[in-house]
C-alpha positions in Angstrom: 112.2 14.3 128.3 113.8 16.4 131.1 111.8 19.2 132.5 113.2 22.0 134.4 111.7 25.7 135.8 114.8 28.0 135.1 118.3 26.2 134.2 120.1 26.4 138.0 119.6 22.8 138.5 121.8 19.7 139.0 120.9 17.1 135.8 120.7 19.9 133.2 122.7 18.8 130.2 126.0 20.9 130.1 125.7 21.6 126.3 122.4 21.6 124.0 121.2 22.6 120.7 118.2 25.1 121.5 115.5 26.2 119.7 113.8 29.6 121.9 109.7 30.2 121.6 106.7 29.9 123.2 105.8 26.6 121.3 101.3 27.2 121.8 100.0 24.3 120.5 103.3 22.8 119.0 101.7 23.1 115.3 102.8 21.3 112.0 105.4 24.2 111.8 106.8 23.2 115.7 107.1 20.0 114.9 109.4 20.3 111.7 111.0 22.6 113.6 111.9 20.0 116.4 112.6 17.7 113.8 115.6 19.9 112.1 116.7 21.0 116.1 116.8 16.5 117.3 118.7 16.0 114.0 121.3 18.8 114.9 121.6 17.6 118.1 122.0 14.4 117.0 125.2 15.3 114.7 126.6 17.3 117.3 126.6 14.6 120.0 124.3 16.4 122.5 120.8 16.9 123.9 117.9 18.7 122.4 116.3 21.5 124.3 113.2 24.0 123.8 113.7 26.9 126.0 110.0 28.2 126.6 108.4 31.2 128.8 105.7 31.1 131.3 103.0 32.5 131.3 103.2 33.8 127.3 105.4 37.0 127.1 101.9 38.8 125.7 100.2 37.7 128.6 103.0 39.6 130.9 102.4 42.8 129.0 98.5 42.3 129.0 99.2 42.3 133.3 101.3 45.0 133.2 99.4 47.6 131.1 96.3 46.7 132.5 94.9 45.5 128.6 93.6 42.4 128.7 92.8 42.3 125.3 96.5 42.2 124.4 96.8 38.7 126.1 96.6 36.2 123.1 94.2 33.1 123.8 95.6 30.0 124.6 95.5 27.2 122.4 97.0 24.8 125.1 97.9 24.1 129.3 101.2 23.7 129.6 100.7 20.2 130.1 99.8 19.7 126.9 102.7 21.4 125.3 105.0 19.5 127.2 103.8 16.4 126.3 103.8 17.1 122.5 107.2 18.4 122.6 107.8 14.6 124.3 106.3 12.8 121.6 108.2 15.0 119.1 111.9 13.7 120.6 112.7 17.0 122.3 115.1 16.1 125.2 115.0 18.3 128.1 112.7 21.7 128.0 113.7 24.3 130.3 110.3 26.8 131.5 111.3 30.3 132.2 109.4 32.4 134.2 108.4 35.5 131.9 108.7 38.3 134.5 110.1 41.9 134.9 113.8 41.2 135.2 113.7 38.6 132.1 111.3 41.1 130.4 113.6 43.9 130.9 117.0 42.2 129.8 119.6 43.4 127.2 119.3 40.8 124.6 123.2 40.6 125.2 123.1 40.1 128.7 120.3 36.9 127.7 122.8 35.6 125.1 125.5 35.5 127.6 123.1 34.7 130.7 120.8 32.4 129.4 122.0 30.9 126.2 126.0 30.3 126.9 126.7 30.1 130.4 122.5 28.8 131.7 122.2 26.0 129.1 126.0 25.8 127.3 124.0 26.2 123.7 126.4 24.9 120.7 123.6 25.3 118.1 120.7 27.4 118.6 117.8 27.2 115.9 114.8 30.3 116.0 112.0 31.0 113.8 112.4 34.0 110.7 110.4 36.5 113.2 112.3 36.0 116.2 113.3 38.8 118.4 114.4 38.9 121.8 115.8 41.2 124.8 114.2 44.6 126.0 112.1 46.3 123.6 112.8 43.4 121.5 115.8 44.5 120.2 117.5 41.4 119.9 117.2 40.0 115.8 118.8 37.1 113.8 121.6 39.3 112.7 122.4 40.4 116.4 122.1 36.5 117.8 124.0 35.5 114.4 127.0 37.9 115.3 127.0 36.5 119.3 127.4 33.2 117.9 130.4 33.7 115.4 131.8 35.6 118.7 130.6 33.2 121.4 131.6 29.4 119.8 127.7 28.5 118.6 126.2 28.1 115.2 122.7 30.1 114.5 120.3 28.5 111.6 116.9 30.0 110.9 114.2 28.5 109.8 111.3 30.0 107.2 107.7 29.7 107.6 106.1 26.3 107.3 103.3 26.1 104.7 100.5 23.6 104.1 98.9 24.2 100.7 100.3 27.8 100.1 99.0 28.5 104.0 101.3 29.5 106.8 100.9 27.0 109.6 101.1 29.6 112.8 99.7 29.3 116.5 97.5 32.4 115.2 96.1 30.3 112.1 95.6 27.3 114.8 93.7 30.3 117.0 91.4 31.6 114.5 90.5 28.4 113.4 89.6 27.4 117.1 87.8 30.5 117.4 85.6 30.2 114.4 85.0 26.3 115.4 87.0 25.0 112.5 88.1 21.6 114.0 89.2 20.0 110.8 91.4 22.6 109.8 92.7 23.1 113.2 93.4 19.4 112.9 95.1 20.0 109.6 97.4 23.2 111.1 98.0 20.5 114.2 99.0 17.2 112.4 96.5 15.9 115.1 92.6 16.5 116.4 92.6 19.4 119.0 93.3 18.0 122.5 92.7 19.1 126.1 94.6 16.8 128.7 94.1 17.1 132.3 93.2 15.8 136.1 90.3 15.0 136.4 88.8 17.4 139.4 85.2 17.6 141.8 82.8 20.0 140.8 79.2 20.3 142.9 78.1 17.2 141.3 75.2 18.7 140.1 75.5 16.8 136.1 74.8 13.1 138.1 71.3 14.6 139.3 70.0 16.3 135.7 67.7 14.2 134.1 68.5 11.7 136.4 65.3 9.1 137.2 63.7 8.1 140.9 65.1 5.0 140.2 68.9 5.9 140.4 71.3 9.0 139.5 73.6 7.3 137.5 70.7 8.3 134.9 72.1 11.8 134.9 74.5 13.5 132.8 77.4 12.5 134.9 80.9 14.7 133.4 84.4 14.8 133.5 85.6 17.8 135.5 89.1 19.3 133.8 90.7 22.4 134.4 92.2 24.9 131.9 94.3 26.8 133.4 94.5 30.0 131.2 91.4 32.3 131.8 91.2 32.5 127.6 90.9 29.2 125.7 91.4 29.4 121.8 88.4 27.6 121.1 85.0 27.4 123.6 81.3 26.2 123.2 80.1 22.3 123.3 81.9 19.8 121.2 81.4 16.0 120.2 84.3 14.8 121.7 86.3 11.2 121.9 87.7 10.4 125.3 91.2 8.6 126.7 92.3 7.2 129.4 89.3 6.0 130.7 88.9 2.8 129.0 90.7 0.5 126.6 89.3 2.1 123.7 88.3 6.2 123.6 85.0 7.0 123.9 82.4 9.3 123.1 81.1 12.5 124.5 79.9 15.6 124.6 81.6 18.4 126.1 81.4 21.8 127.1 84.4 24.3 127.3 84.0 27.7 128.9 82.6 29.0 131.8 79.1 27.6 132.1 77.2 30.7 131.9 74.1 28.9 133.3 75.5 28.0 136.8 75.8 30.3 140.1 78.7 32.0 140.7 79.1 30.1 143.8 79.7 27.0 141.8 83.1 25.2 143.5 84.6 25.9 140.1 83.0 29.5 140.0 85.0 31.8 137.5 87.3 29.3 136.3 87.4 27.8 132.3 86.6 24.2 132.6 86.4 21.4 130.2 83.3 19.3 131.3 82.4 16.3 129.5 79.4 14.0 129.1 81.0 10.1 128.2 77.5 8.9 126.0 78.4 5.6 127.7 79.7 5.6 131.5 82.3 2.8 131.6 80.8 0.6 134.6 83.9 -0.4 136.3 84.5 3.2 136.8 81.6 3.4 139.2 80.7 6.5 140.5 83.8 8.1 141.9 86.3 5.8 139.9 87.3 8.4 137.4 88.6 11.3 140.0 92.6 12.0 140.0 92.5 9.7 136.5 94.6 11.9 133.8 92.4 11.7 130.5 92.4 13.0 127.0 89.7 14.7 125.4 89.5 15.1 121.7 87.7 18.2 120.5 86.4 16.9 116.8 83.7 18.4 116.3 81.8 22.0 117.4 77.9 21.9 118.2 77.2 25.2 118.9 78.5 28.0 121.5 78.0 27.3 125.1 74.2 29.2 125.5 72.6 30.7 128.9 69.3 28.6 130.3 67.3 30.2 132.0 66.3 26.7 134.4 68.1 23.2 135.5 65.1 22.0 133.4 65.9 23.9 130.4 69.6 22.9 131.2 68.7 19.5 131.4 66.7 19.8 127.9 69.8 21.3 126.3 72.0 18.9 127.3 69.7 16.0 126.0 69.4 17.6 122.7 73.5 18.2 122.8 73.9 14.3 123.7 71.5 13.3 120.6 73.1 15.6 118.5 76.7 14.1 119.2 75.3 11.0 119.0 74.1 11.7 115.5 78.1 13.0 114.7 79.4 10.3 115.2 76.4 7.8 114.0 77.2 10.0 110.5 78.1 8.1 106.8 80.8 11.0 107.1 82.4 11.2 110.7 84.1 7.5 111.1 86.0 8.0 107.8 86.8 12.0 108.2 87.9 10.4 112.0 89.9 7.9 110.5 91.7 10.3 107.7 92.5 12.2 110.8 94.5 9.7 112.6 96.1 8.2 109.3 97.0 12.0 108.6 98.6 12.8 112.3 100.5 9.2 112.0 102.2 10.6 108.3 102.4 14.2 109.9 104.2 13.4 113.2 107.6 14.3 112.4 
């Protein structure tokens, strides 16, 4: 897949059928979506493309009227969204910047700007609540008319439902937020994911619990940034692990802020996904895993992340978090429910 920031850029395909959104999570819904836009393209003779906004539209308005509240949490990096819409057969995704003059433009002048002379749509595909333009004043029936006037079909699509429920990024954010993982799985096709580099932090998990003998006793983690300030899910998780070995591994992990460290921590004030492998891989040594891009599966939710008063009663908490994974995935329950889970995503991928 083809990525470009804005569409002023040599290799861009001349002609597309689009599909417009912001695409958080790139649910069960998404993905038939992209199914129905890669088979129009298809007929058409030319390339899928998801035109997608960055940051999130909400998030824009959150800045600008000083409310963070109004920003809506994040189920995914952009990283990860890209990388689904790769797997789902999307060929080229163009990232617009959401800012003033975008947020301030006639939904005619973006149909004439953007959509016919930017990225030459022939067929452009939107959901049944999409509006666009200025005060979101652009509808179907408006982008409908533009395309009888303009040379490009419009389709719209309905809600996707999975047992009578609507599969939305919201449904995929509550269940996050309440620590749901199963039926954030079901909503995704696939177990929640977080996908990053894997960055330094002060070291300080090698040295808890760690013996006289040696520090690789410790709780050594996985350092990975998330780059939105407000993740849809937070709190420690047993996790699985890719990319480190030939098979995933298990962990534990913590997602938030890590209330129990200084604010002078080298990650200080910024959401990080840090987590425990229950079995270091020995060829990694002790700096072997830094720069390595990994996977981490979120299957499971422990608890919320929790404030310690000490290192020792951080060190405690973290054994009793380790055991308690350890137990998840020890379970009669958890290798079959994991194994559904994949069987499911492999039938769901569309």
């Amino acid at each position: 897949m083809k990525i470009f920031r804005g569409f002023h850029h040599p290799g861009i395909a001349d002609a597309c059928a689009l599909t417009i959104g912001n695409f958080d999570g790139v649910h069960r819904g998404h993905q038939a979506m992209l199914a129905l836009l890669n088979s129009e393209a298809a007929h058409r003779g030319v390339n899928s493309c998801v035109l997608t906004f960055e940051p999130h539209p909400r998030d824009y308005f959150a800045g600008v009227h000083h409310k963070p509240e109004l920003a809506p949490a994040r189920i995914g990096t952009l990283r990860d969204k890209l990388t689904e819409l790769a797997r789902c057969g999307v060929q080229q995704t163009v990232v617009l910047p959401f800012d003033a003059r975008l947020a301030g433009q006639p939904p005619e002048v973006f149909i004439d700007e953007v959509l016919v002379r930017g990225l030459g749509a022939r067929y452009v595909l939107v959901g049944d609540d999409f509006r666009f333009g200025r005060q979101r004043a652009g509808d179907y029936t408006m982008l409908d008319a533009a395309g009888q006037a303009k040379g490009f079909d419009v389709a719209r699509m309905n809600s996707y439902e999975v047992h009578g429920l609507r599969v939305s990024s919201s449904a995929v954010r509550q269940a996050l937020a309440a620590g749901d993982m199963e039926a954030a799985a079901r909503l995704l096709g696939r177990p929640y994911t977080i996908s990053g580099h894997v960055v330094h932090g002060r070291k300080l998990g090698r040295e808890l619990g760690a013996t006289a003998e040696g520090v690789g006793d410790g709780f050594r983690t996985l350092n990975l940034r998330f780059a939105h300030w407000k993740p849809a899910a937070s709190g420690i998780f047993a996790v699985l692990v890719h990319g480190l070995a030939a098979e995933p591994l298990p962990g534990v992990a913590n997602l938030g802020v890590r209330p129990s460290l200084d604010p002078n921590d080298v990650n200080g004030g910024r959401v990080l996904l840090e987590t425990h492998c229950l079995q270091w891989p020995a060829e990694l040594g002790a700096e072997g895993a830094y720069g390595k891009i990994v996977r981490v599966e979120l299957l499971h939710k422990l608890h919320d992340e929790l404030k310690y008063d000490s290192l020792d009663a951080l060190t405690t908490g973290i054994a009793k978090d380790c055991a308690d994974a350890r137990a998840y995935f020890a379970s009669a329950h958890a290798a079959p429910n994991h194994t559904e889970t994949r069987r499911q995503t492999t039938r769901d991928r569309i």
